[in-house]
N, C-alpha and C positions, 0 to 999 in steps of 0.2 A: 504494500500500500504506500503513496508515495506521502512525501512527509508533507507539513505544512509551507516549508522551502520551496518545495517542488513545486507544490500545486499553486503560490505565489509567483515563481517563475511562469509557470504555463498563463496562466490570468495573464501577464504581463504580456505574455508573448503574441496571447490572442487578441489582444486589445490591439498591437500594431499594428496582426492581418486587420484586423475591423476595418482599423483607421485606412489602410492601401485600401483594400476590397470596396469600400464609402467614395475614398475618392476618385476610385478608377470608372465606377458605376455612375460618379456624376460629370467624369471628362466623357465616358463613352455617350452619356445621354442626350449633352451639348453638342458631339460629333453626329449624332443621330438626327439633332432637330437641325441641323445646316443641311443633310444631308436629304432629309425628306424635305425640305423648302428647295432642295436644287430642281429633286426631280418632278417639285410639284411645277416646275416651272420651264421644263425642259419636254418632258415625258407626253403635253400634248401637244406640242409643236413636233415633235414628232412623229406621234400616231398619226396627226392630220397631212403630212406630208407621205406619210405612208400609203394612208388612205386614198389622196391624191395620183401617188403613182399607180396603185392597182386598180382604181377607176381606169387610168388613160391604158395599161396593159390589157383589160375588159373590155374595150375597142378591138374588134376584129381588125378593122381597117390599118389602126395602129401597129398593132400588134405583127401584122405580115409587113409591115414595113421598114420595122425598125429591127436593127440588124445588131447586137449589142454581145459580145462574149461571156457579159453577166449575167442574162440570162438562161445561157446554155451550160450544163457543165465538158468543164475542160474534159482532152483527151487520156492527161496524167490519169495514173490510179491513185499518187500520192494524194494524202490527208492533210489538211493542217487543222490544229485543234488550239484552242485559244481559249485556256484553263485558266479561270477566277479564283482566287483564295485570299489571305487575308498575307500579312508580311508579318504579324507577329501572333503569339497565341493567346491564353486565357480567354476565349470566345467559347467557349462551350464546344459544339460536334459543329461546329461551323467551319472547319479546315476537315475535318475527319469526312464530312457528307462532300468535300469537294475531292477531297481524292479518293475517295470512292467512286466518285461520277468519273472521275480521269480513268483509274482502272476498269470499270465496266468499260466504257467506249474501248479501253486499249483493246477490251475481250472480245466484243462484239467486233472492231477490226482485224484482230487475232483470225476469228471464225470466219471473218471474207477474204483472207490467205496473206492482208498485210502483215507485215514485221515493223519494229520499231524505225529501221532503214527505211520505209516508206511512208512517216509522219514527219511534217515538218512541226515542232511543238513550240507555242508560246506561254509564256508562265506570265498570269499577272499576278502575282503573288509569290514571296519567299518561302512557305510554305509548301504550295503545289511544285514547287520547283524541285524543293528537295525530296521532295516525293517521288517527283520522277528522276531526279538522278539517280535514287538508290535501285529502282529498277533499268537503269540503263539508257533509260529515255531524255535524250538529249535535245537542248534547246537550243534553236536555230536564233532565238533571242528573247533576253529575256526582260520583258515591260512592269517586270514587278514597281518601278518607278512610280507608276502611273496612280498607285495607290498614296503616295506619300499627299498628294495634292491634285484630287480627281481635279482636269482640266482639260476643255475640248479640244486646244492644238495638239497636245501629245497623243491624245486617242485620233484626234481624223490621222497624224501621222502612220499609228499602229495599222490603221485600216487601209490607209494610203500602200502600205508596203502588202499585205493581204491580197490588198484588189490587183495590183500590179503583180503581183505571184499569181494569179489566178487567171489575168490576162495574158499572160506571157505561155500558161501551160503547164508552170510547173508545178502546178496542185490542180486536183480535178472539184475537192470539195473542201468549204473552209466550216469547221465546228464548234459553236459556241455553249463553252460549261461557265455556267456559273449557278449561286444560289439568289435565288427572286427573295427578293424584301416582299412578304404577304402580311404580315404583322410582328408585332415585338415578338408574338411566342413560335411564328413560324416563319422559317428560309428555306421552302421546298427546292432541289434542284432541280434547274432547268437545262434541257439538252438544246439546240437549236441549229440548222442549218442555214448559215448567213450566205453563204454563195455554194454552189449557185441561186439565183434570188426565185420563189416558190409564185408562179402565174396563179392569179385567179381562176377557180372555176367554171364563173359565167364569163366563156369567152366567147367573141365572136357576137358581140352585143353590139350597137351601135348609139353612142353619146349622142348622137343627131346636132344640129347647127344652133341651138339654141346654145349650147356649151363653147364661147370664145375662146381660145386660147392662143396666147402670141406668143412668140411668132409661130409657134405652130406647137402640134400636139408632140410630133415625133421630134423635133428640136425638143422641149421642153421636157418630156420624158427622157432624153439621152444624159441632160442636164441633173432631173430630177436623181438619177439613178447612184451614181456615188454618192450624191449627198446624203441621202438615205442610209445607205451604206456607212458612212462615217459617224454619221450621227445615232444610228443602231449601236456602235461601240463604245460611245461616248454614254449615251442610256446607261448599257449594260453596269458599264463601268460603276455608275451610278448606283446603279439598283445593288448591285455587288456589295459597294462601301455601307450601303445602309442596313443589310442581310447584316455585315460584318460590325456595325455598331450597336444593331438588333440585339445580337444574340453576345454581343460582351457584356450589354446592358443587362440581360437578364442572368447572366452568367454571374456576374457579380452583385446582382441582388440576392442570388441563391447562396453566392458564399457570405454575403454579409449576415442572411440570414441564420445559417447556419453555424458563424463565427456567435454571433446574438447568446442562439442555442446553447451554445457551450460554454460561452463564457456565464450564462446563468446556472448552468449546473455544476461549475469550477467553483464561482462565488459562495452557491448553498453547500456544495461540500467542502469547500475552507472552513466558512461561518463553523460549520457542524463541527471539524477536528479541531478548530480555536478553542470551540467551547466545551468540547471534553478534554482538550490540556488543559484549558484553565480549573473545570470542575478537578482534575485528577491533581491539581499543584495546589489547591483549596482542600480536599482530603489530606495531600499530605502533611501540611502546615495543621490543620486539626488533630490528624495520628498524633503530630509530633507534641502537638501543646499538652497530648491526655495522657502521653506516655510516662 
């Protein structure tokens, strides 16, 4: 049974974590609220550009006209896969559920006769990297940066080099893992295929003349198209950091909770051995006066 020392030591010790685990839970909550104000404000200028270009692809007319390598996949077999995680830990299964999704995909590539030699891998996170170093999976580069200070020029860059790997041939498909901000208590992963880009289904429809467009449709969708593109990575990125702030946040409400926990069960069992040394050094002070 540990002495009264002891168990003053550990009190002490746990009051530190408290104090880290308090203030780590209220940087991670401050990075959370910048970070859902980013994507509130990104996320539908987005979609509505998204939306825009799959309307003008929903044009038959357009659609046979316009001649774009983004929308076809390359002749490469090679993969490029473009892996979300966090750069440091204390996040909870928030780096565990992203390199999980890395290893499946690897498996699932595995099983359509790829090897590692035929992925080109990007890590945006120190984590997921090292992940895949220890299996062998090397990165052709690595944008973990891009997490220090989520910001649009560095992501259209990453996508900028992507789409130009994919124009060129030397990737037939590019895959995007990361984990979705759905709420504080959940960051389901999300698998996605960013190139080549996915045509609507109602095609062969016609926008009729009522719908302007300058200088033209199939100009404007050629335009349309990277941008889209670029700004898809810059989202993700986003939605990424917030997963990642998400789930520190409750990470270390769970430890402060359960720092709380224990330090009131340390305190009542101090109190309790204070107060039978004290009763047992009161007994002997009376032994001694009767003897």
């Amino acid at each position: 049974m540990a002495s009264l020392k002891e168990t003053k030591t550990r009190i002490a010790s746990v009051k530190s974590t408290l104090q880290i685990t308090s203030a780590m839970k209220m940087v991670a909550a401050a990075k959370l609220h910048r970070a859902q104000l980013a994507i509130a404000g990104m996320a539908p200028y987005q979609e509505k550009l998204y939306e825009i270009q799959q309307n003008l692809l929903a044009d038959g007319s357009v659609r046979k006209s316009i001649d774009s390598p983004l929308l076809a996949g390359g002749g490469s077999r090679r993969v490029a896969i473009v892996a979300f995680s966090s750069n440091s830990s204390l996040c909870g299964g928030f780096n565990a559920t992203a390199v999980k999704s890395l290893l499946g995909e690897l498996d699932a590539l595995a099983q359509q006769g790829l090897s590692h030699a035929d992925i080109d891998f990007y890590p945006v996170g120190r984590k997921v990297a090292e992940a895949a170093r220890k299996i062998g999976l090397a990165a052709r580069a690595n944008a973990s940066h891009l997490l220090d200070k989520p910001a649009y020029e560095p992501a259209a860059e990453l996508a900028g080099q992507l789409i130009e790997s994919f124009e060129k041939g030397e990737v037939g498909r590019v895959v995007l893992l990361y984990n979705h901000y759905k709420s504080n208590a959940s960051q389901p992963p999300v698998r996605e295929t960013w190139l080549p880009l996915s045509l609507p289904e109602s095609a062969g429809i016609d926008l009729g003349d009522d719908l302007i467009v300058e200088p033209g449709r199939q100009e404007v969708l050629e335009a349309l198209l990277p941008k889209v593109l670029r700004l898809k990575i810059y989202t993700v990125l986003l939605d990424s950091s917030a997963a990642e702030h998400a789930a520190r946040t409750v990470a270390m409400q769970l430890a402060s909770d359960n720092a709380d926990e224990l330090l009131e069960q340390l305190t009542l069992e101090y109190n309790k051995r204070r107060q039978q040394a004290i009763t047992s050094e009161l007994l002997d002070i009376v032994g001694g006066s009767l003897a």
